[in-house]
Every structure is written in structure tokens, then in C-alpha cells.
KEKOL-641256 format. One record per residue: residue in one letter; x, y, z of N, C-alpha, C in turn. Coordinates in pm, whole numbers, plus 50000, padded with zeros to 5 digits. Layout:
<nodes>
AXYZXYZXYZ...
</nodes>
This chain:
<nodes>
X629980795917913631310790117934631570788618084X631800778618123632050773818261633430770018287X634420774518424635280777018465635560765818548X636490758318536636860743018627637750749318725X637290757918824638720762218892638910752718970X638580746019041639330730219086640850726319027X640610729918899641850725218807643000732018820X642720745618894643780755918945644870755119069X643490741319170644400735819262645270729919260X645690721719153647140713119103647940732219093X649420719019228650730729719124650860727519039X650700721918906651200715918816650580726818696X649240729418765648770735518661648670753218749X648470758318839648790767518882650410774118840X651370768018837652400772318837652570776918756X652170774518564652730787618438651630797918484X650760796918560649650809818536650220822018688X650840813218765651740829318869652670830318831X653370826518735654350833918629654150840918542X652740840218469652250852818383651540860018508X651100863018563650420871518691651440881218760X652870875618772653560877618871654450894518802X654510893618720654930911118608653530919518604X652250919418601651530924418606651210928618792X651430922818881651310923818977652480938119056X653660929418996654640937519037654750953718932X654430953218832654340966718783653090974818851X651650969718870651150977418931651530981719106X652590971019167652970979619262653530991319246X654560991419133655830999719136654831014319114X653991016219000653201027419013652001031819080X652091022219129650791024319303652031031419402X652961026819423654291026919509654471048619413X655211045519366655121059519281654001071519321X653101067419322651761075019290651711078019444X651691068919519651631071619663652531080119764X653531081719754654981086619772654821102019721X654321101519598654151116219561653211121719650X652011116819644650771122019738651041120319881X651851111519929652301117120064653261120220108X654341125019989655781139320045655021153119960X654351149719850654241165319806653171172819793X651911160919813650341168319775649701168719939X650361158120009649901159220169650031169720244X649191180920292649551192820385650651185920480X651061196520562652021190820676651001192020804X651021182220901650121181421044650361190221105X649141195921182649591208821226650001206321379X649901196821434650481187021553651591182821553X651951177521462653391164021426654581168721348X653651181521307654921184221171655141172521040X656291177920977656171169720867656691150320923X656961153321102657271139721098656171127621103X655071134121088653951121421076653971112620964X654701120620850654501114120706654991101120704X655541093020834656571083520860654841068520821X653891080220879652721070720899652081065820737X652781069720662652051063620463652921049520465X654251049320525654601034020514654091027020643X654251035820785654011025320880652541019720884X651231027020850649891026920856649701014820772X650001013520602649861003620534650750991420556X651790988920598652810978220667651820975120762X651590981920855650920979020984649500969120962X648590973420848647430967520757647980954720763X649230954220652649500942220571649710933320675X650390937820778650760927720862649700915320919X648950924020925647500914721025646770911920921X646300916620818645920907820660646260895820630X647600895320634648920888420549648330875320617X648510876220783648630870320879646910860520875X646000869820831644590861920891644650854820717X645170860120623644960846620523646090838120502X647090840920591648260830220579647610817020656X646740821320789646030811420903644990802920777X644460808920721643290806520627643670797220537X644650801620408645100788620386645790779320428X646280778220539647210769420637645960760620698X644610763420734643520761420806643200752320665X642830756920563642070753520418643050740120426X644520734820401645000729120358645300717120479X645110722220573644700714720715643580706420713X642440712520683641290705220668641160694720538X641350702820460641830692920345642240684020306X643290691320357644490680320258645290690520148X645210695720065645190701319995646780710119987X647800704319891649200708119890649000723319821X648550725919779649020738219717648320748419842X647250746819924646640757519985648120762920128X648800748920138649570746820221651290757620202X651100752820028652150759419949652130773319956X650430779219983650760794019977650690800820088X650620793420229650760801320348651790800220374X652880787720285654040790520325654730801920255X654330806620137654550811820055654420830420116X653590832720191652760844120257653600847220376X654460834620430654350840320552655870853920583X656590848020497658090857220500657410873320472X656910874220348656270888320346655330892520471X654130884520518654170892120605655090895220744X656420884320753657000888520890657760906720826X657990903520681658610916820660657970927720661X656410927920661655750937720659655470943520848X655660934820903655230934521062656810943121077X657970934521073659120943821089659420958921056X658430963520927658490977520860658010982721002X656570981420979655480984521079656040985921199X656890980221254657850982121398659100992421414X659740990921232660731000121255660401013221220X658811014221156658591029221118657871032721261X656991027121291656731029321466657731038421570X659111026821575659891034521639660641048221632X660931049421461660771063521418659991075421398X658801069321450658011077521423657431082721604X658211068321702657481075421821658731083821886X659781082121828661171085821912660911102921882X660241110321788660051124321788658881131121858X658121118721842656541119421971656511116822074X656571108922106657061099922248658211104622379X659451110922273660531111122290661241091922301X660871084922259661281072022312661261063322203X662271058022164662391046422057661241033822034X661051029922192660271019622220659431021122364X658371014922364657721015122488657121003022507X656670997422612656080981622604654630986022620X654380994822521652410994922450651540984622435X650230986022488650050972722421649710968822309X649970978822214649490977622071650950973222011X651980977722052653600977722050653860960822027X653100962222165653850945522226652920939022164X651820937422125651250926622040651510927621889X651440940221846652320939421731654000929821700X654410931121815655620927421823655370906021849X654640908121905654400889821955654260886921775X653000895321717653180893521562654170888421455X655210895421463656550890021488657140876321486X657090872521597657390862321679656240848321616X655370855621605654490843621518654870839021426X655200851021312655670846121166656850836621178X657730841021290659200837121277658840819821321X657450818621472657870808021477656680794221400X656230804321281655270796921191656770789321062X657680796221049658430797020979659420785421004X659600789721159660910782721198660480768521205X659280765221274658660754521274658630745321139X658490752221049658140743620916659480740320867X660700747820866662130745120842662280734220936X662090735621038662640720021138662480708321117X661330707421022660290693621045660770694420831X661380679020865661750677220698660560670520613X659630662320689659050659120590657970672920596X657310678420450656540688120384655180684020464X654530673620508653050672220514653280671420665X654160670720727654090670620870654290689820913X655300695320856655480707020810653950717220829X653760715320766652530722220668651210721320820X651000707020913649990703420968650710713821087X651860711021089652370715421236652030733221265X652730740021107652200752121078651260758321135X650400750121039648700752721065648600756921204X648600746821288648350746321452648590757521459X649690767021498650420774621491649840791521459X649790787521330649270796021275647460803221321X647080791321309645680789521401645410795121533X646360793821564646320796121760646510813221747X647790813421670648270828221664646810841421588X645920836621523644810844121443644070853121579X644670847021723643660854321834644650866721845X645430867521785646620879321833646520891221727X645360893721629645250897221527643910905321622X642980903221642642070913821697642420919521786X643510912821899644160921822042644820935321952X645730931421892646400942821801645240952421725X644230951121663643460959521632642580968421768X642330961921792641280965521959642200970522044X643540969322069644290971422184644310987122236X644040994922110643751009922188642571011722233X641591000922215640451010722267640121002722421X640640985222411640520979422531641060984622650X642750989622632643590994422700643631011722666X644421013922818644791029622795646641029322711X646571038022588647731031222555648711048122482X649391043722462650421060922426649871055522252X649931045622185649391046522063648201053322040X648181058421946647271068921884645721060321822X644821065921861643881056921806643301054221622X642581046421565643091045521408642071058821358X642721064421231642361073121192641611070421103X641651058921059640331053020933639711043720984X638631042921007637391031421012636481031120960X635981017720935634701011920875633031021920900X633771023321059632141022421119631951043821123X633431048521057632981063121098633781069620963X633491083120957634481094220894636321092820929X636751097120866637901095520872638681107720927X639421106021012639991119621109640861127521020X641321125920912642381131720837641761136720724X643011147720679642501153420547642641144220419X641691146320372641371141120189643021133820137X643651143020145644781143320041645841126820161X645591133220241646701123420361645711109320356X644681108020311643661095820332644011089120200X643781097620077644231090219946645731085619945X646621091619982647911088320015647931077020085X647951075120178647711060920272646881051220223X645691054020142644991041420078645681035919945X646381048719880647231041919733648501031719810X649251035219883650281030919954650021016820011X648791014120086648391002220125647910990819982X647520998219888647620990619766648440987819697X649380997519677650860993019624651550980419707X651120980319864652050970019942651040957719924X649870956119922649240950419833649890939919769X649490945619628650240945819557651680938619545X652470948319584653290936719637653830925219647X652690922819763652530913819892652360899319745X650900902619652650730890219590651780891019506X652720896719442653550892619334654820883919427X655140888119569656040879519625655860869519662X654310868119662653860856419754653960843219588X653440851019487653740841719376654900837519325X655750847619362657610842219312657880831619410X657550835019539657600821619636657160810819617X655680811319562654930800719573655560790119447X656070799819360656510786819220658010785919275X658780792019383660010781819380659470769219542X658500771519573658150760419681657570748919570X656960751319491656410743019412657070733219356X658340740119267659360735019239659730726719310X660190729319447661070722219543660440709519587X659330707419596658250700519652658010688519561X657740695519434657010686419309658550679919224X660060682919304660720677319181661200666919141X660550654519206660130642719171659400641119048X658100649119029657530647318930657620651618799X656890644018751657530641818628657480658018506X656150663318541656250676918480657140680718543X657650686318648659380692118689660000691718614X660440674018634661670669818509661190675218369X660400672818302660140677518202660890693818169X660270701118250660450715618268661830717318297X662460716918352663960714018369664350712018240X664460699818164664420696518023664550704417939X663090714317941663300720517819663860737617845X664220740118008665130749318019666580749418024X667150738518043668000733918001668710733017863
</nodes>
């Protein structure tokens, strides 16, 4: 049995299938979200450095992830639908990009709570800080850009650019502690080594980054079928659909 996913690229036909996706998505956040929360207020030792105020790091660590994730496949399909042509690839970086500015904002406001007991200081111009923060500023002006510009295919190209240019601001933010001397703490999980933390604080932070996950695709699909909507309601399946909710 052979799979036409081509056929998945129409909104037309994508759109009933992230409406059945979109309850399965969001329930496995809520108990990824659950599961994680427990393991990092009640099964996580307390740091014997930080006290119990490190625990700030199970939302800021996975926010902080999502952010630059969110960000290199929002560029990706914005890039895909650039090269293309291709309306729906276009549909879902627009669809991507609000969650990740909200995930970059967590990531900033758990930061600052979390450095104002370390640090002593709300904010500092870090350079992990400040490129995190330009992060920011990307989403907003990947966003703002596409609201300005009314027609959708001029929209979408202008994005892209945008979006494209901004993907170099995604390795400064990862690399920035080790390029620079910086008051940010260096990462406690990597690819290339052991992990600096205990067992229990590592599973905690990896369920947590899956729950936001998680998430991330069930919002990006509630988005993506009311852009769809908005886009396609000329056509004639729309009207139809309208029709028979009506």
C-alpha cells in the first residue's frame, strides 16, 4: 500500500486531518505537562548551589529549546514555500511563528527570574541574553511584516527573506557561551557529552521539553486551519463547509 503524501499538500485536504490530530496532540501535552511538573517540584533533589530556586530552569531550559527549534523550522517552511511555491508550507510558518515568539518570551521571563536570585539582577546585556532577546524581535518582525503586506503571496515571500536572514541568530544563541565570556551558565545537556545534572532533574527537563513540544504542534494546527480558512474562503470547499455548519 502506497501513500500519496503530495495529496496532504492541498489545504483542502490537510485541513479535516489537523482537526483530528489537534485533541490527540493537546492531551498528550497536558500529561507530559503533568508528569513533568511532578518530577521537577517533587522527585527533583534541591541544587546544592541554587537552592530550590533553580527549578525556575524545567520551564526556562525547554522554552529556551522551543524557541530556536520553533524558529529553524518556521525559516524551513517559509524557505520550502519560497522555493516552491507552495501555499500551505507558507501557511505553516505562519502558523509557527506566534508560538514560537511565546516560547522565546517564557524563556526571557523565566531567565530574569531566575537570574535576579543569582545574579542579583533582573537583566544584564549577556550575550546569550541579548541574542536571545534579538530572537524576539525576529518573530515580532517576521509577524509584523506579513500583517502589513495585504496581499498573502507577497506576505509569505517577504516573510521568508526575513525569516531566512534571521536562522544566523539561532547558532550565536546556542554558541554564545562558549564564543564569549558570559554570566550565563554553560548548557547542562549535550549531544557530544554526559550530562552535568542528576538523573531525576534530566528526566524532568526532557518530559517538560516534550510536553512544550507537544504543545507547540497542537497550536501550530489550530492556527494553521483558521489561516486556511481565511485564505481559501473563496473556495468553493470553504463555502461548502460553512454550509453544512451552518
Amino acid at each position: 500500500m502506497t501513500i500519496n503524501w503530495f495529496r496532504y499538500s492541498s489545504p483542502a485536504s490537510f485541513y479535516p486531518i489537523a482537526g483530528r490530530l489537534i485533541p490527540w496532540f493537546f492531551s498528550a501535552a497536558a500529561l507530559l505537562m503533568l508528569a513533568g511538573l511532578y518530577i521537577s517540584f517533587f522527585v527533583a533533589p534541591t541544587d546544592a548551589q541554587q537552592g530550590e530556586a533553580y527549578r525556575i530552569i524545567f520551564i526556562h531550559v525547554p522554552a529556551a529549546w522551543m524557541s530556536m527549534f520553533i524558529y529553524i523550522v518556521m525559516a524551513a517552511w517559509a524557505g520550502i514555500g519560497l522555493a516552491f511555491n507552495t501555499r500551505l508550507s507558507s501557511m505553516v510558518a505562519s502558523a509557527l511563528a506566534p508560538t514560537g515568539a511565546m516560547m522565546t518570551f517564557i524563556a526571557l521571563w523565566t531567565g530574569s527570574l531566575w537570574g535576579k536570585p543569582m545574579w542579583g539582577t533582573w537583566w544584564v546585556w549577556d550575550a546569550r541574553l541579548t541574542s536571545e532577546l534579538i530572537l524576539l524581535f525576529l518573530y515580532f518582525g517576521f509577524m509584523s511584516l506579513q500583517a502589513a503586506i495585504d496581499d498573502p503571496r507577497r506576505a509569505d515571500k517577504a516573510g521568508a527573506v526575513i525569516a531566512l536572514v534571521g536562522v544566523i541568530n539561532v547558532p550565536i544563541i546556542y554558541f554564545s557561551v562558549k564564543w564569549w565570556n558570559t554570566l550565563h551558565q554553560g548548557a547542562s545537556v549535550s549531544l557530544m557529552q554526559s550530562p552535568t545534572m542528576a538523573k531525576p532533574m534530566l528526566i524532568g527537563m526532557l518530559v517538560m521539553a516534550l510536553a512544550f513540544w507537544m504543545y507547540s504542534i497542537a497550536a501550530m494546527l489550530m492556527r494553521l486551519r483558521a489561516i486556511i480558512i481565511e485564505r481559501e474562503r473563496n473556495s468553493d470547499w470553504v463555502k461548502a463547509l460553512k454550509e453544512r455548519q451552518s
